[in-house]
TORPA-4810 file (N, C-alpha, C, O; in nm, 3 decimals):
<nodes>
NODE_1_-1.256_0.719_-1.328_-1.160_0.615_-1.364_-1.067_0.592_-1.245_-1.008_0.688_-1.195_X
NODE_2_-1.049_0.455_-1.192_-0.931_0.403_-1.095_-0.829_0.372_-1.165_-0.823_0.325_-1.278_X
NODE_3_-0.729_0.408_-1.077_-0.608_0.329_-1.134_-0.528_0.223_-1.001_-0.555_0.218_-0.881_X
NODE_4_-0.441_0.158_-1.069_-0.419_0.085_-0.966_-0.298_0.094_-0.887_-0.207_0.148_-0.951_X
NODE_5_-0.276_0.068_-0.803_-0.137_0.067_-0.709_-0.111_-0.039_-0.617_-0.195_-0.110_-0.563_X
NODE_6_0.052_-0.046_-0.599_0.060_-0.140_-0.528_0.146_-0.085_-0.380_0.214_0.017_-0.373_X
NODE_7_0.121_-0.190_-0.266_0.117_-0.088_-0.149_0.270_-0.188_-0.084_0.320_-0.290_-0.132_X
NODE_8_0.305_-0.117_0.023_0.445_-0.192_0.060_0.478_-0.192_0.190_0.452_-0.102_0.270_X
NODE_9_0.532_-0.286_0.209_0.527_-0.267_0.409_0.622_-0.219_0.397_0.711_-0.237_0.314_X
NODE_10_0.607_-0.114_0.525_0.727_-0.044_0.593_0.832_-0.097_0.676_0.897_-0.013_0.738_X
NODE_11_0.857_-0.194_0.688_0.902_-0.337_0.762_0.978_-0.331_0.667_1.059_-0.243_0.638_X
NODE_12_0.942_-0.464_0.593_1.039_-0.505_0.540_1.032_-0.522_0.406_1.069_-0.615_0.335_X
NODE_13_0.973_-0.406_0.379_0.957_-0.339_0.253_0.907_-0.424_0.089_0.933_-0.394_-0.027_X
NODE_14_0.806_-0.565_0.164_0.775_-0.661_0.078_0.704_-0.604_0.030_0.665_-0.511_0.101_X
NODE_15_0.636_-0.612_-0.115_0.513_-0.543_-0.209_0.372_-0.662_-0.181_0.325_-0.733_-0.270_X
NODE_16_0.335_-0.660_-0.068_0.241_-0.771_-0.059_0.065_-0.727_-0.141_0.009_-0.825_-0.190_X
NODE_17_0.007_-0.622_-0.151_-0.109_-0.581_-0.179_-0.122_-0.463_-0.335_-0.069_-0.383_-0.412_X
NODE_18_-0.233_-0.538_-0.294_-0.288_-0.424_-0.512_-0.354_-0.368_-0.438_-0.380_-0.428_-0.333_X
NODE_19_-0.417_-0.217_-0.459_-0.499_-0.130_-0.507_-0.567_-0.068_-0.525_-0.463_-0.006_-0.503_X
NODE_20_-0.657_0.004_-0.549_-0.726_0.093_-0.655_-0.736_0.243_-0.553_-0.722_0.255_-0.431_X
NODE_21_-0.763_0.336_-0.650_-0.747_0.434_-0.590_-0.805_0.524_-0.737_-0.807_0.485_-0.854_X
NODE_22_-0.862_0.694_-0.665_-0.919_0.806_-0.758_-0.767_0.839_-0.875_-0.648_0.862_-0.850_X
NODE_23_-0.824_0.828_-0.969_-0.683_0.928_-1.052_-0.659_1.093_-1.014_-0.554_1.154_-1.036_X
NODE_24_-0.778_1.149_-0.956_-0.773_1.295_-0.944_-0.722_1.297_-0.783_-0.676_1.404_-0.742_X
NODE_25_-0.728_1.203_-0.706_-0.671_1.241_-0.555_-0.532_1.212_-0.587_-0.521_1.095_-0.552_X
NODE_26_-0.394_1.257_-0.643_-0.267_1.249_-0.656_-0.187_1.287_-0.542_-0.073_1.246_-0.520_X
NODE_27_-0.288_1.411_-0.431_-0.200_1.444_-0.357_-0.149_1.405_-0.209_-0.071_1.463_-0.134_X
NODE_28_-0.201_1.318_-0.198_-0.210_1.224_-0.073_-0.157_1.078_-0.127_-0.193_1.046_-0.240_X
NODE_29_-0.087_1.001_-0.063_-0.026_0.859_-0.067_-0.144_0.751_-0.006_-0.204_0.789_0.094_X
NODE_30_-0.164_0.672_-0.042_-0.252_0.568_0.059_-0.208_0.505_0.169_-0.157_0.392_0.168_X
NODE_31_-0.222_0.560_0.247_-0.165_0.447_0.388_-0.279_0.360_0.485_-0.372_0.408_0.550_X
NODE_32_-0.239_0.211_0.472_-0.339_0.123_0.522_-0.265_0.038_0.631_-0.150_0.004_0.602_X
NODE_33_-0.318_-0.002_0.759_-0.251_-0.097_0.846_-0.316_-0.218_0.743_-0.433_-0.213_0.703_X
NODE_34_-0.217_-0.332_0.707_-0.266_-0.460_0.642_-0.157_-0.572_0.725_-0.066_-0.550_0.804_X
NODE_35_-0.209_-0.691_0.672_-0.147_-0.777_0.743_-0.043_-0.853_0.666_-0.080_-0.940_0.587_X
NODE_36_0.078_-0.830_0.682_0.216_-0.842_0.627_0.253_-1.010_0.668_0.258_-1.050_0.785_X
NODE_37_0.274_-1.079_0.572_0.268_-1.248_0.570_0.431_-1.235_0.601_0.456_-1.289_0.709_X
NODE_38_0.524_-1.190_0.550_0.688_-1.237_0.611_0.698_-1.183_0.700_0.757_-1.261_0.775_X
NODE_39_0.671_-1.046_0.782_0.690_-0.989_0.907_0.564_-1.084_1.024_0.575_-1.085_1.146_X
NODE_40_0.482_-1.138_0.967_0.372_-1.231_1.027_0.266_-1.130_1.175_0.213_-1.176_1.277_X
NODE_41_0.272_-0.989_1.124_0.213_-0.841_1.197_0.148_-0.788_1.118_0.144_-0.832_1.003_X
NODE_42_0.084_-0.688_1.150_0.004_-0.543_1.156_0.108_-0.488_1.134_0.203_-0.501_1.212_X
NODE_43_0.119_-0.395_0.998_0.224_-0.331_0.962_0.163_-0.227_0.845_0.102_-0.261_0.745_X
NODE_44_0.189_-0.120_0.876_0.144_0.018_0.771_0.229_-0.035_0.639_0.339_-0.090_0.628_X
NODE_45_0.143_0.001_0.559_0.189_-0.023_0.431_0.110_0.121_0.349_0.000_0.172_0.372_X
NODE_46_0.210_0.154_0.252_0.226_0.283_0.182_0.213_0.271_0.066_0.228_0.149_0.050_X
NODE_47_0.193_0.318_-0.033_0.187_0.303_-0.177_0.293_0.385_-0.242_0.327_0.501_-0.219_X
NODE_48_0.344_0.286_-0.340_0.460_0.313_-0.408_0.480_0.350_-0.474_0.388_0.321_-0.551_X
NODE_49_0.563_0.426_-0.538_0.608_0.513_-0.632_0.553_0.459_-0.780_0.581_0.522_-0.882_X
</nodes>
């Protein structure tokens, strides 16, 4: 089973992206370089609480 999450730039902390991820991997955060539309960059984005 996935569940879903939403991921957030480290910038400027917009919630631009959904998701999915293992329910049993809890212990690691997802971190993805994605492409952040108000910073208009390559910006790590993290998944949120």
């Amino acid at each position: 089973m996935r569940e879903k999450v939403i991921l957030v730039c480290s910038q400027c902390l917009s919630r631009n992206y959904r998701a999915t991820r293992q329910k049993y991997d809890k212990q690691n955060r997802l971190e993805v370089m994605k492409f952040c539309k108000k910073c208009n960059a390559h910006t790590l984005h993290k998944e949120s609480k």
